[in-house]
Wavefront OBJ file of the C-alpha trace (Angstrom):
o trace
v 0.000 0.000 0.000
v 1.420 3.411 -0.875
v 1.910 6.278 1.084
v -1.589 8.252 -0.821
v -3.496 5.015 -0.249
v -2.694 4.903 3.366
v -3.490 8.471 3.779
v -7.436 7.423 2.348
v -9.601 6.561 5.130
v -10.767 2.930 5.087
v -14.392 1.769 3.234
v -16.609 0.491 5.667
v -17.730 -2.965 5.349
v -20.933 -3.757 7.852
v -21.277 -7.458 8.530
v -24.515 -9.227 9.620
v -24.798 -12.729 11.068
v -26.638 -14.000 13.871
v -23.209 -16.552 14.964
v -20.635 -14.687 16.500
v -18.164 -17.218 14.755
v -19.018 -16.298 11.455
v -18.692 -12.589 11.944
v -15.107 -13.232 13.304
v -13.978 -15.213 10.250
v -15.033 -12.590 7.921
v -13.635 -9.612 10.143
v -10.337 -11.273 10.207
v -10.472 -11.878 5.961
v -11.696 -8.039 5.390
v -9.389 -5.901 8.558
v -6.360 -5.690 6.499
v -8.335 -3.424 4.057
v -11.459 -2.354 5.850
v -13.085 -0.714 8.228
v -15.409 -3.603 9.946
v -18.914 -2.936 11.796
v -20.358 -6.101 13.094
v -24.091 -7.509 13.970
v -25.228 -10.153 15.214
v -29.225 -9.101 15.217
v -30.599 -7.518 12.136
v -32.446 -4.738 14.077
v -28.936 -3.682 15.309
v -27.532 -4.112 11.798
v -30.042 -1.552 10.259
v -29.080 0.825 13.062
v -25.615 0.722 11.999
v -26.730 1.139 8.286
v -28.509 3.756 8.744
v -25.948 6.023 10.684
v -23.933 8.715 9.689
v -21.912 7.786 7.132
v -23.714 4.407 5.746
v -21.480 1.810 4.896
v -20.293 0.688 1.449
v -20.877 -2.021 1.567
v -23.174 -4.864 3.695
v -22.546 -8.940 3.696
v -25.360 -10.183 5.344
v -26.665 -13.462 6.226
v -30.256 -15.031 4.634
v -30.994 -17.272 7.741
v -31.743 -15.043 11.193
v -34.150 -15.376 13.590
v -36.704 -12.304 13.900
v -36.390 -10.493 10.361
v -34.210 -12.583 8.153
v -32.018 -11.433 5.510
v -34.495 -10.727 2.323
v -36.105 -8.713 4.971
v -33.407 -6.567 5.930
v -32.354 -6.013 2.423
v -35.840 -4.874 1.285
v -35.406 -2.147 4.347
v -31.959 -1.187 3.409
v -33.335 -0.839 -0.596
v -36.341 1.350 0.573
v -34.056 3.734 2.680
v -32.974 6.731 0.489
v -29.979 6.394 2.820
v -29.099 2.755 2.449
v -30.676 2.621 -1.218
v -27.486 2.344 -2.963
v -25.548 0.624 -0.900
v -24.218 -3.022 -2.337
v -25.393 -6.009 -0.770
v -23.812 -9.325 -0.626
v -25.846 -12.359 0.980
v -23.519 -14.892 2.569
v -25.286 -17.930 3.215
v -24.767 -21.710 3.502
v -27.982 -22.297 1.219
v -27.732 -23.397 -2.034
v -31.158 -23.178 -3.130
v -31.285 -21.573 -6.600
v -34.874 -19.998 -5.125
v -33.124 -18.324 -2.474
v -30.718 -17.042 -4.963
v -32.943 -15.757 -6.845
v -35.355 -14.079 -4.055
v -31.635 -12.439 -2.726
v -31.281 -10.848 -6.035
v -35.152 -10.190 -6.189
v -34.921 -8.085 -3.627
v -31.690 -6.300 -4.347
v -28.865 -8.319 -3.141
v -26.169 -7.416 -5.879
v -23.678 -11.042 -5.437
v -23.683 -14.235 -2.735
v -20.394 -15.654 -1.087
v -21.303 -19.267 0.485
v -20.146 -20.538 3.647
v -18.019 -21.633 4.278
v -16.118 -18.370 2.807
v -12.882 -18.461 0.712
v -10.803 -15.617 1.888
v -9.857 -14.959 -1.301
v -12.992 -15.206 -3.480
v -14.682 -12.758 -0.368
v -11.756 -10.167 -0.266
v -12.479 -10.247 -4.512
v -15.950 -9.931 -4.309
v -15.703 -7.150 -1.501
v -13.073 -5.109 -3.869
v -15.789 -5.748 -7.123
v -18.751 -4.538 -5.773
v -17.042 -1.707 -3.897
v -15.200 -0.798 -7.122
v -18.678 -0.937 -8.989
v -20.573 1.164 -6.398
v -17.736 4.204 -6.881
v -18.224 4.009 -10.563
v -21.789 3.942 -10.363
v -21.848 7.335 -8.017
v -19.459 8.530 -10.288
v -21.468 8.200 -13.134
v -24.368 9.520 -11.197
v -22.836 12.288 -9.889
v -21.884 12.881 -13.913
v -25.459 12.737 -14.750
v -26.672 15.049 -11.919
v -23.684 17.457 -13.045
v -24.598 17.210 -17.461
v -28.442 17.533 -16.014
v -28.026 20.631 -14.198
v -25.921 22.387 -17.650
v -28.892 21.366 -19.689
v -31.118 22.832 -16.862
v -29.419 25.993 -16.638
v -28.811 26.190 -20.637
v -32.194 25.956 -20.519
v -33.178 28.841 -18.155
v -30.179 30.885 -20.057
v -32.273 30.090 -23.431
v -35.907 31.318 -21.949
v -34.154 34.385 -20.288
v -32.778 35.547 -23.998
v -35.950 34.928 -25.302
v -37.628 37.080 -23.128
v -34.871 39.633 -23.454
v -35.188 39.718 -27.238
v -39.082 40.431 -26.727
v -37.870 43.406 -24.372
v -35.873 44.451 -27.486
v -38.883 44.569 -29.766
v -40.878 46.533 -26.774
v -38.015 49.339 -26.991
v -37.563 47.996 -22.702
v -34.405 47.603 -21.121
v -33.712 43.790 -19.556
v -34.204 45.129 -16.202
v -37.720 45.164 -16.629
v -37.859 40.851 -17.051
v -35.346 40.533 -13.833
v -37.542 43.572 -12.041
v -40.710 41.676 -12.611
v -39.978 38.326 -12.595
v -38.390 38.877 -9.190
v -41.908 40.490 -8.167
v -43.781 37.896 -9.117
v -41.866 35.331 -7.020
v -42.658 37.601 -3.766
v -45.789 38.091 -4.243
v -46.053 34.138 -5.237
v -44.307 33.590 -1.537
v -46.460 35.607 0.045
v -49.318 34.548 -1.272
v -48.176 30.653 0.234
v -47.084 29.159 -2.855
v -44.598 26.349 -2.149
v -40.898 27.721 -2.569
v -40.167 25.229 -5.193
v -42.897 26.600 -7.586
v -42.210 30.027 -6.600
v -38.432 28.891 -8.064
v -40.144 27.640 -11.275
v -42.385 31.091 -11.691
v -39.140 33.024 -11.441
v -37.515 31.196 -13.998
v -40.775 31.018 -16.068
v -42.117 34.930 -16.182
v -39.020 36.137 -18.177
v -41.329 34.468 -21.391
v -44.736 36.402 -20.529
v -44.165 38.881 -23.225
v -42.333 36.419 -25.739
v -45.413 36.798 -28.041
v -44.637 40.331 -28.964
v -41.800 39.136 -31.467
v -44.493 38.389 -33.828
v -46.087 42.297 -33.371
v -45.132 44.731 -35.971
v -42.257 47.433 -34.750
v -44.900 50.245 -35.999
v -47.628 48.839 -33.202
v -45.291 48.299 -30.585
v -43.098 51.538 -30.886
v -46.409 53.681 -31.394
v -45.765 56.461 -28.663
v -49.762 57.516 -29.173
v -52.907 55.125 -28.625
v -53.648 52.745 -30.832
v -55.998 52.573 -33.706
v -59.021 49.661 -33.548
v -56.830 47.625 -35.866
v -53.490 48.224 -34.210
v -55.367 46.918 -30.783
v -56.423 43.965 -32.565
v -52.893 43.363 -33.333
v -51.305 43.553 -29.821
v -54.216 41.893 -28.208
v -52.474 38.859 -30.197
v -49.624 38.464 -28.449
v -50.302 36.131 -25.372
v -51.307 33.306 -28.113
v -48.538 34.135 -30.079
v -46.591 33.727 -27.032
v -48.278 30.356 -26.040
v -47.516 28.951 -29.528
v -43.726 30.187 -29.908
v -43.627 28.420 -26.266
v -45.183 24.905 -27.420
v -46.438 22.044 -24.935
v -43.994 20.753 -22.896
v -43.571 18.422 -19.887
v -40.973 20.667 -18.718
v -42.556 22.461 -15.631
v -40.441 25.998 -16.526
v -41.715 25.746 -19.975
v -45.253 24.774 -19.493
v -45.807 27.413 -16.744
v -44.323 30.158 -19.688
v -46.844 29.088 -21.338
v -49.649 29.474 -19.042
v -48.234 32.564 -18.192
v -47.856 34.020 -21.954
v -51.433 33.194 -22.301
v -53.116 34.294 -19.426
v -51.153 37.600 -18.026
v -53.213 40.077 -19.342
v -56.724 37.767 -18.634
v -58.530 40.562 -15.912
v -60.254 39.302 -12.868
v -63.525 41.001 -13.922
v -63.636 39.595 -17.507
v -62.250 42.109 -19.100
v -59.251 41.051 -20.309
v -57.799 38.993 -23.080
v -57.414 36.602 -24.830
v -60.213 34.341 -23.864
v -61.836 36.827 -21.177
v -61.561 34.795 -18.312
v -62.643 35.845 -14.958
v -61.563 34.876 -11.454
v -60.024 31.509 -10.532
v -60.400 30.377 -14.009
v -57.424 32.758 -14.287
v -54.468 30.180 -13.763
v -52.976 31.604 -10.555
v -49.663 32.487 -11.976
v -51.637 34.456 -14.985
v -52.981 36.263 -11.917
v -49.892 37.032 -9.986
v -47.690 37.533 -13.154
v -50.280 40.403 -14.413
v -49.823 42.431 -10.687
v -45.903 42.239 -11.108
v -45.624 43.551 -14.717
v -48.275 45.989 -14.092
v -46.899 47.707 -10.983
v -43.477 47.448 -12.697
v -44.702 49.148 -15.836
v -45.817 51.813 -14.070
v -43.313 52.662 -12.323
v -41.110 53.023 -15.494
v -40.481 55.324 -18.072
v -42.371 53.900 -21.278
v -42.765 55.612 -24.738
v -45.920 56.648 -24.152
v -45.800 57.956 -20.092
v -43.689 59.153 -17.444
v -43.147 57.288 -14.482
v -45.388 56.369 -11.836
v -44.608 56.846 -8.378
v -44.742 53.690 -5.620
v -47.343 55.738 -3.710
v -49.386 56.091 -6.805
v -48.900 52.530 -8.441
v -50.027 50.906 -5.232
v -52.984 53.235 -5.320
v -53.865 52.014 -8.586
v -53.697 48.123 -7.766
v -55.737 48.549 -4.629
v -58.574 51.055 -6.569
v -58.059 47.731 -9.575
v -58.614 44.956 -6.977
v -61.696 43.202 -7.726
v -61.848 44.720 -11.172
v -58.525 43.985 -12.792
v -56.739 42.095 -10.403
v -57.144 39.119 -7.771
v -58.348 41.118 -4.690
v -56.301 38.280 -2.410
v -53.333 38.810 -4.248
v -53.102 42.231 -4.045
v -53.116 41.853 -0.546
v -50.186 39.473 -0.703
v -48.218 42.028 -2.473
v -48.776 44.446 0.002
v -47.095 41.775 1.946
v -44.133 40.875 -0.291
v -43.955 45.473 -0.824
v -41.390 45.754 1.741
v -39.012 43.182 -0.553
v -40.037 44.322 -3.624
v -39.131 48.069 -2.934
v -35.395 46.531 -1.830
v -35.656 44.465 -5.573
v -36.815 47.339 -7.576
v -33.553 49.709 -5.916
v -31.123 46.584 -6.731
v -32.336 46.691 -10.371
v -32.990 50.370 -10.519
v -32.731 52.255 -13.911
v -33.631 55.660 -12.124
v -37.349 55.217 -12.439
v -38.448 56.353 -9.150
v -39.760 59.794 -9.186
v -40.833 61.959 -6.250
v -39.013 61.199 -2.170
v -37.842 57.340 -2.392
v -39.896 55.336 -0.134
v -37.937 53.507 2.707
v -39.382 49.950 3.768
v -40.759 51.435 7.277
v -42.890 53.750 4.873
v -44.074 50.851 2.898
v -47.104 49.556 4.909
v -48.135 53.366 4.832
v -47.933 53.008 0.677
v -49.744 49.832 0.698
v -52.513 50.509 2.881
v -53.745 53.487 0.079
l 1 2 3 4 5 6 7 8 9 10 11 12 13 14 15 16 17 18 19 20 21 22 23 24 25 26 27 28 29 30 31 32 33 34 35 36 37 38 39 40 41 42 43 44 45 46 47 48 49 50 51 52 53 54 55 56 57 58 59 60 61 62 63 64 65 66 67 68 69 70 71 72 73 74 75 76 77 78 79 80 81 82 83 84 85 86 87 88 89 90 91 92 93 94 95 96 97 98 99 100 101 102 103 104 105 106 107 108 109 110 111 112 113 114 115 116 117 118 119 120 121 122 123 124 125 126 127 128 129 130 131 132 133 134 135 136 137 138 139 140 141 142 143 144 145 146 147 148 149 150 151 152 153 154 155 156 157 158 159 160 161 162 163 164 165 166 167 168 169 170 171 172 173 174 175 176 177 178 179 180 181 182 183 184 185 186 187 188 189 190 191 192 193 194 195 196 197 198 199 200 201 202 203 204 205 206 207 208 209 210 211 212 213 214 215 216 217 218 219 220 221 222 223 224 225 226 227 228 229 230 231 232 233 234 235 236 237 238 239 240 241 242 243 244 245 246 247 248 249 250 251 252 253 254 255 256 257 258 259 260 261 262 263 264 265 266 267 268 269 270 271 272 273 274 275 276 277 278 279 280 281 282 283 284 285 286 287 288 289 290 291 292 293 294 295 296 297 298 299 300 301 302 303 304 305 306 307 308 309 310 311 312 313 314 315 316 317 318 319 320 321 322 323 324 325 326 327 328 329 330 331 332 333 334 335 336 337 338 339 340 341 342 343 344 345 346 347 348 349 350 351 352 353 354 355 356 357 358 359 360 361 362 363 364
């Protein structure tokens, strides 16, 4: 053994066998190279398996009193802990059905008794050498599936960035209110995980206005009938440049592309649906671009203040927007005034409101 090798701490090896002369002939075949925990009942031997670390590996005998081995195995397999930990049955049966319930249940190899020092220390160095390369691999696979994941999230952020572009908008204004509409998500009790996926999901609620004209879009006066009719297409262009996907970023886009400019009241579009037939992200999504848009410089207005903009979603609530949710952002207001400042373009006109003020602003 070299010096690096000796300086690697030893692979534990937890043996299971209700005769205390079998455990000691296999602890004195595996010490040389291994860390050895010992059992001799199998309640004691899933204790040891499932402490902190787990072993790598587990011989175990097939014929115990109480639970027997199968049984032990199955507990060890439906452990997250233990799940993946190799399992070698050692056993003086020769039964070809007990062979095959051991693998059944997710024994990986058997050794027989009596053991051959040899074959067992080969065995041991296998299954332990299979068991790195499969975490290996695994931890490969988590690694390549998190780069596609984030590739991804890079590609949906562009996308909505390039619809900014078209809008004549800065990309502030996807990070401002997709940042918004996480908050107000939280605070309305959304589970953190989906409140992850609406963050990464938002940035595509205005990917539909790539297929506008630059004439409707730029138009720094109101629009004509037939100009309206034009930008009231772009939530199902949106939905259909988005596609149906199982992905759960990708198919909450598209609910969101759809359904952000849907009104609580009915009057909105495209499909004029009214309360909870709004999906609830269509609802929160249309509070955070709102409130950001109005508190921004556009082509066609000056900047709101926060006093004013909050003013406007309570007077809206139960009209245009979800009357619960605009309570929750008066809730998430405090955060969101801290968001807006970290992705500021100076948009705020008027005295800047400071987060003890905001329950003052929110109450309007």
């Amino acid at each position: 053994m070299n010096s690096q090798e000796a300086d690697e701490p030893r692979r534990t090896v937890l043996v299971v066998d209700d005769v205390a002369e079998n455990i000691m002939v296999l602890d004195q075949i595996l010490r040389s190279e291994f860390r050895v925990l010992a059992a001799e009942r199998p309640e004691r031997a899933l204790e040891l398996a499932f402490g902190d670390p787990a072993p790598d590996l587990v011989l175990l005998d097939v014929m115990m009193p109480g639970l027997d081995g199968f049984e032990v195995c199955r507990r060890l397999k439906a452990d997250p802990r233990t799940r993946e930990v190799p399992v070698v049955f050692v056993t003086a049966s020769g039964e070809v059905g007990d062979e095959r319930t051991g693998f059944e249940v997710g024994g990986v190899d058997y050794l027989h008794k009596p053991v051959s020092p040899p074959i067992v220390l080969a065995r041991v160095r296998t299954h332990l050498a299979l068991y790195d390369r499969n975490r290996d691999l695994e931890e490969r696979v988590r690694a390549r599936t998190s780069e596609l994941a984030d590739t991804r999230l890079e590609i949906i952020r562009r996308l909505g960035r390039a619809a900014e572009f078209k809008d004549n908008e800065t990309g502030l204004h996807v990070i401002r209110m997709s940042q918004y509409a996480r908050l107000i998500g939280e605070a309305a009790g959304i589970p953190d995980s989906e409140a992850e996926v609406l963050l990464n999901a938002a940035p595509m609620h205005d990917v539909g206005k790539i297929g506008i004209p630059d004439r409707v879009l730029r138009r720094s006066g109101a629009l004509d009938a037939g100009e309206w009719k034009l930008m009231r297409r772009h939530p199902e262009i949106g939905a259909e440049i988005i596609g149906e996907h199982d992905s759960d970023v990708l198919s909450m886009a598209r609910e969101i592309a759809l359904t952000h400019h849907e009104r609580w009241d009915g009057s909105g579009y495209p499909r004029g649906l009214t309360r909870e037939a709004i999906p609830l992200v269509g609802r929160i999504v249309a509070i955070a671009d709102v409130f950001d848009a109005l508190t921004t410089v556009r082509p066609y207005k000056p900047a709101w203040s926060v006093h004013d903009a909050v003013a406007y979603l309570h007077e809206q609530a139960g009209r245009l927007f979800d009357p619960g949710l605009v309570d929750a952002f008066d809730r998430a207001l405090p955060k969101i005034l801290e968001m807006s400042l970290e992705y500021a373009e100076d948009r705020f006109h008027g005295t800047r409101i400071e987060s003890g003020e905001a329950g003052e602003s929110a109450s309007v």
